[in-house]
Legacy VTK file of the C-alpha trace (Angstrom):
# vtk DataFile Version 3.0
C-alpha trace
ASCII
DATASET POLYDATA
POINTS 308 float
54.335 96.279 45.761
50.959 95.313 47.140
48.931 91.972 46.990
46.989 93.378 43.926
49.932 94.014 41.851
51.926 90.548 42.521
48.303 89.046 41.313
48.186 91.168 38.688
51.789 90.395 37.310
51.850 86.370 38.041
49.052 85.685 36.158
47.754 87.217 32.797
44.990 89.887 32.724
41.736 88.596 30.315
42.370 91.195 27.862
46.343 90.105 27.816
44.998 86.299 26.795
42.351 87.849 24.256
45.306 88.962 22.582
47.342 85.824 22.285
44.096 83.828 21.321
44.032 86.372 18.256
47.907 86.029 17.694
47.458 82.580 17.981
44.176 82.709 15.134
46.270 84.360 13.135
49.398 82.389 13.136
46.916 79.407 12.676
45.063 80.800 9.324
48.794 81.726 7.655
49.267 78.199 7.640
46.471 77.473 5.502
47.901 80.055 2.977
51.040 79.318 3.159
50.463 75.410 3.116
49.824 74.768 -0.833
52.693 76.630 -1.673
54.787 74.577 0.227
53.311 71.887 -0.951
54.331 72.364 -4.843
57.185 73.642 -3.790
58.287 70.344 -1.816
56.815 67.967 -4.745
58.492 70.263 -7.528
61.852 70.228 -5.817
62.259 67.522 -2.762
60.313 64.807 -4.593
62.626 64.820 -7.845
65.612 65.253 -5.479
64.884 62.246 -3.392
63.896 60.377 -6.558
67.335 61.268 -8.204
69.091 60.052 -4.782
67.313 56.488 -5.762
67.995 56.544 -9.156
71.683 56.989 -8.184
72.118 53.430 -7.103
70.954 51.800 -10.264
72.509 50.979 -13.077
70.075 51.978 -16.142
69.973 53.488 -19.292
67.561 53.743 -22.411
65.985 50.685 -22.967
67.676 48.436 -20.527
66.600 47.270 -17.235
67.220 48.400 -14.380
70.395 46.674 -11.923
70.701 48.114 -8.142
74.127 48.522 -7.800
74.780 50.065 -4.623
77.267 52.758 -4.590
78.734 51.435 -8.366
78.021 54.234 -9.896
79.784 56.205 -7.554
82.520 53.996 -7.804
82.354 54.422 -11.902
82.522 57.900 -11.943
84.912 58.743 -9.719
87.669 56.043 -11.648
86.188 57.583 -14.675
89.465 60.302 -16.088
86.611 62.689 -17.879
85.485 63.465 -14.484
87.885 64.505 -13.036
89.038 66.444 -16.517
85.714 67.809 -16.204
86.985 69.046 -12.644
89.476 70.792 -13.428
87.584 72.620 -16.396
85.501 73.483 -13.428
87.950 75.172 -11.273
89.665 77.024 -14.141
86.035 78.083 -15.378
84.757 79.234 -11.655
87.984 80.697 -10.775
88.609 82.672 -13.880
85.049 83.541 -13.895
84.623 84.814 -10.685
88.122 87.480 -10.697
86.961 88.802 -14.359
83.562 89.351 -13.386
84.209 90.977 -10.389
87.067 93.029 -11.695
84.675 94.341 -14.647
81.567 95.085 -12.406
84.229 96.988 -9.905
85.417 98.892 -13.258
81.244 99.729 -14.083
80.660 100.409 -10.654
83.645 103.091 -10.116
82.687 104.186 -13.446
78.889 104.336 -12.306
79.765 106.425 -9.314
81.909 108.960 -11.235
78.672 109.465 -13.321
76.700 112.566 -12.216
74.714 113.715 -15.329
72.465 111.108 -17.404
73.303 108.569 -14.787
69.896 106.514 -14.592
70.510 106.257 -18.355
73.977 104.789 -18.101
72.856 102.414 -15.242
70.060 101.125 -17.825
72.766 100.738 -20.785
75.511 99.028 -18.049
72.384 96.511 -17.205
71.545 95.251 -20.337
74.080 92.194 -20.838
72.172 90.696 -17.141
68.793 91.084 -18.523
69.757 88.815 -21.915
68.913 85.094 -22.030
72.027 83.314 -21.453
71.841 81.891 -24.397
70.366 84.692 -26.625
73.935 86.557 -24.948
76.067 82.797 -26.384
74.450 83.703 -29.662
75.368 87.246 -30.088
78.897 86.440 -29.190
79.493 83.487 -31.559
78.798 85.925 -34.123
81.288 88.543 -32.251
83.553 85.410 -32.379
83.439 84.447 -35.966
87.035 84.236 -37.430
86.431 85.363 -40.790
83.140 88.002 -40.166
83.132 88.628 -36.466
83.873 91.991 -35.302
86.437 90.759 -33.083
88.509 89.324 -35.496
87.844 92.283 -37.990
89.021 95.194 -35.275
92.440 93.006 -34.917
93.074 92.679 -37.871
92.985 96.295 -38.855
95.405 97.202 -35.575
97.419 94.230 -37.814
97.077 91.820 -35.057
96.389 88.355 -36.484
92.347 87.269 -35.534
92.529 83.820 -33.691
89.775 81.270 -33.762
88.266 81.457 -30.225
86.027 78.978 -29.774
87.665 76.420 -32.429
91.276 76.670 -30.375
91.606 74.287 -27.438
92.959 76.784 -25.592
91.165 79.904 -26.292
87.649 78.203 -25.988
87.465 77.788 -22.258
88.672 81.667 -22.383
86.357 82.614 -24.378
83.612 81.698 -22.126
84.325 83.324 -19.482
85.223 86.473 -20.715
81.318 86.044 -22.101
80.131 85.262 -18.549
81.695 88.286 -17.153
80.456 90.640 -19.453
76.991 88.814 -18.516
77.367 89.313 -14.973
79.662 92.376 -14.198
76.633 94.212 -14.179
74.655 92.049 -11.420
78.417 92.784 -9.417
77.846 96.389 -9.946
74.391 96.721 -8.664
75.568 95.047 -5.566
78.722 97.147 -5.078
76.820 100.525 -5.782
74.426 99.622 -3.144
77.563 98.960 -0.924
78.975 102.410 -1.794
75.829 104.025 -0.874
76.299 102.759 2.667
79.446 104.784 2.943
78.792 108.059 4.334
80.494 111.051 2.853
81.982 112.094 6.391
84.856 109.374 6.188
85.466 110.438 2.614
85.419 114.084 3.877
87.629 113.371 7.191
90.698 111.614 4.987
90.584 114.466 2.218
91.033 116.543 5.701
94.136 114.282 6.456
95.509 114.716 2.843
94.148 111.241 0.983
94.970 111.058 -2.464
91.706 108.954 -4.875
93.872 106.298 -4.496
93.732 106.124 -0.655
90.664 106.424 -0.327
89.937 103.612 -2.360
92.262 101.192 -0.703
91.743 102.329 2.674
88.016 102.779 2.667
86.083 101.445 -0.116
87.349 98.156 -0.721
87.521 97.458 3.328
83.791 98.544 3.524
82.419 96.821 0.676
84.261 93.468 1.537
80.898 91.899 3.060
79.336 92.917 -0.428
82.320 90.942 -2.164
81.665 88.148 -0.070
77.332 88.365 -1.284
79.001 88.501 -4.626
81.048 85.546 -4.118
78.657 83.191 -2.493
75.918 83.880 -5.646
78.301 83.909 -8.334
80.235 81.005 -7.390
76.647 78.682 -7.509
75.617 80.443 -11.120
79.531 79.863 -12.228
79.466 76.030 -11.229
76.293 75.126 -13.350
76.264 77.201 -15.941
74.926 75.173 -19.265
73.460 78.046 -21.323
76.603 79.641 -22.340
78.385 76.371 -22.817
75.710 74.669 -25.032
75.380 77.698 -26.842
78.917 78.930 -27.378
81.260 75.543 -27.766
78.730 72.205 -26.868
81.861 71.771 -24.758
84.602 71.746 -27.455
86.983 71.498 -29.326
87.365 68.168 -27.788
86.648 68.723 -24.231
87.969 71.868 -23.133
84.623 73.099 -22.124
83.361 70.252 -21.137
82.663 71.639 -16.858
81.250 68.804 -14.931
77.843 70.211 -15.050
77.982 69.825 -18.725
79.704 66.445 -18.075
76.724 65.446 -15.717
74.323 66.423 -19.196
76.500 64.626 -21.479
76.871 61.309 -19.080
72.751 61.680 -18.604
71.664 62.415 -22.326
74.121 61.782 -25.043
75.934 58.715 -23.376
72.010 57.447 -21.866
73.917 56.506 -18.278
70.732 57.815 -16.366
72.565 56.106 -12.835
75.683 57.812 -13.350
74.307 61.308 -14.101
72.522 60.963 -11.252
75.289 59.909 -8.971
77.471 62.939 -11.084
74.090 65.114 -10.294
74.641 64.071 -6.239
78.350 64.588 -6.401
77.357 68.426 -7.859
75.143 69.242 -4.957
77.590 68.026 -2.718
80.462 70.144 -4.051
77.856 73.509 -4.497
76.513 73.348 -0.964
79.616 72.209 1.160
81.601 75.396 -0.598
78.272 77.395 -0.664
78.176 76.709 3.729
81.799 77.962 3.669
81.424 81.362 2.164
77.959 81.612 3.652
79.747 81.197 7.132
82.334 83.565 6.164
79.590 85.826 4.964
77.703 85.843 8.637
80.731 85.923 10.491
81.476 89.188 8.589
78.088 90.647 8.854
78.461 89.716 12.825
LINES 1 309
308 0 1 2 3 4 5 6 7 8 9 10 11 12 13 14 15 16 17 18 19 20 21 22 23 24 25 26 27 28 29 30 31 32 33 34 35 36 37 38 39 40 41 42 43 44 45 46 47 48 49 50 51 52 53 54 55 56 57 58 59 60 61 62 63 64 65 66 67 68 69 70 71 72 73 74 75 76 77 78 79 80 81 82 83 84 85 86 87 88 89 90 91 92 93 94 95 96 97 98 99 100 101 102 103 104 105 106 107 108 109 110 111 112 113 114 115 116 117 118 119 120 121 122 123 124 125 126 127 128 129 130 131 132 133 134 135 136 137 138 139 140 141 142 143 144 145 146 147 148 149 150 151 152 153 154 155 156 157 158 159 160 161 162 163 164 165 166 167 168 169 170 171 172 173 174 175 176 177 178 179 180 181 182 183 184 185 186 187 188 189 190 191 192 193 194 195 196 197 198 199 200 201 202 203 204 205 206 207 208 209 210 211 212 213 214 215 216 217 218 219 220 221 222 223 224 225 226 227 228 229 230 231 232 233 234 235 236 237 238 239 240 241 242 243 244 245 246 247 248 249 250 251 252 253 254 255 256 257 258 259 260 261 262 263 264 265 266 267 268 269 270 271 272 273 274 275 276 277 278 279 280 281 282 283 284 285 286 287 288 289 290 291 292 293 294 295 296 297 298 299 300 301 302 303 304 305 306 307
């Protein structure tokens, strides 16, 4: 290499640093597009945040003073046995929500995929419950629900099954819900799982008919293993919508009979509204985020590492 070349490749030539001037120009100017966005978006979401954090240590309601209190509030809610009643209405209302929605939007999206005439039409019908107002959807099923006049009630009774009252029994209620959140959802599920099956290439489902696959095989051994990082999407989003859901719930049941229904995101509306314990629905408000992202960073972790 001669002298000419090593100068040429140690140091920049002028057109090489006309381009990063203009690189730079331009990275420069997005900021001052991008900037007032930001801007609302940090006062319309970090300022109320950090202002809730405050509130948390103060003991306040309506028309009292305020009393910093440290961590009391903390303290209060945790000893309190509605929270952790709320808890567990939690767990049995993300849990149950998460394998019924999943299991119906696997159902549409099998169904979906069998489909080969009138499908766009059929995808438009399947995606109707998702683009309802939550609680336009709570509406339409608490007439569905009705014991006496609902449809429900009127199709068992003439199979002569006897029509229970599901959202006035403590232990149908919290059922009830979530058999109305999957038929919400199960169609955001299948969107996601049809674009997952559209990965797939036809060759592997061509090579194991070629090695004697039954449906059934190829559906355990090659559809569910490929579409597991889509389960996982799935999982992560519907988990977060699950946990603080308050449409359905104020809607359907205002959390009865009693407290069946009562999640702790209700709880945390209940504590902050009807009971006017502003510090303790924000500490219960804290205590949410804190459970959403720390489980939220674990499936999002398991979600890279799967993608990796």
């Amino acid at each position: 290499m001669t002298n000419r070349e090593n100068s040429c490749s140690t140091k920049d030539s002028p057109l090489r640093k006309s381009s990063k001037r203009r690189s730079s120009t331009r990275f420069n100017m997005a900021w001052y597009y991008v900037l007032p966005g930001l801007l609302v978006l940090i006062l319309v979401t970090l300022g109320p945040f950090i202002y809730m954090i405050s509130q948390s240590f103060y003991k306040w309601g309506i028309g009292s003073e305020r009393e910093f209190t440290g961590f009391g509030n903390y303290l209060a809610v945790i000893v309190d046995p509605k929270f952790w009643f709320s808890i567990r209405v939690s767990i049995f209302f993300v849990v149950a929500g998460l394998l019924l929605s999943h299991l119906f939007g696997l159902i549409l999206t099998l169904l979906l995929s069998a489909i080969k005439k009138w499908r766009g039409l059929f995808l438009v019908l399947f995606c109707i419950p998702m683009v309802l107002p939550p609680i336009t959807a709570a509406m339409i099923w608490k007439l569905l629900y009705r014991p006496n006049t609902g449809i429900i009630n009127y199709l068992l009774r003439t199979l002569g099954l006897p029509g229970p009252t599901w959202l006035g029994s403590y232990g149908l209620a919290p059922v009830s819900l979530v058999i109305v959140d999957a038929w919400q959802w199960a169609p955001f599920i299948m969107l996601i799982l049809s674009g997952g099956i559209n990965t797939i290439t036809k060759e592997i489902y061509e090579a194991a008919e070629v090695d004697g696959a039954s449906g059934w095989d190829k559906l355990m051994a090659i559809t569910f293993p490929l579409l597991k990082p889509f389960f996982f999407l799935t999982f992560f989003l519907r988990f977060i919508w699950i946990f603080t859901t308050f449409d359905l719930i104020a809607g359907l049941t205002q959390g009865g009979p009693g407290n069946a229904t009562v999640t702790l995101y209700y709880y945390t509306y209940l504590k902050t509204y009807d009971f006017f314990r502003i510090g303790e629905g924000a500490a219960l408000s804290i205590v949410i985020f804190l459970i959403v992202f720390g489980v939220s960073m674990i499936l999002l972790k398991k979600l890279v590492k799967r993608r990796m």
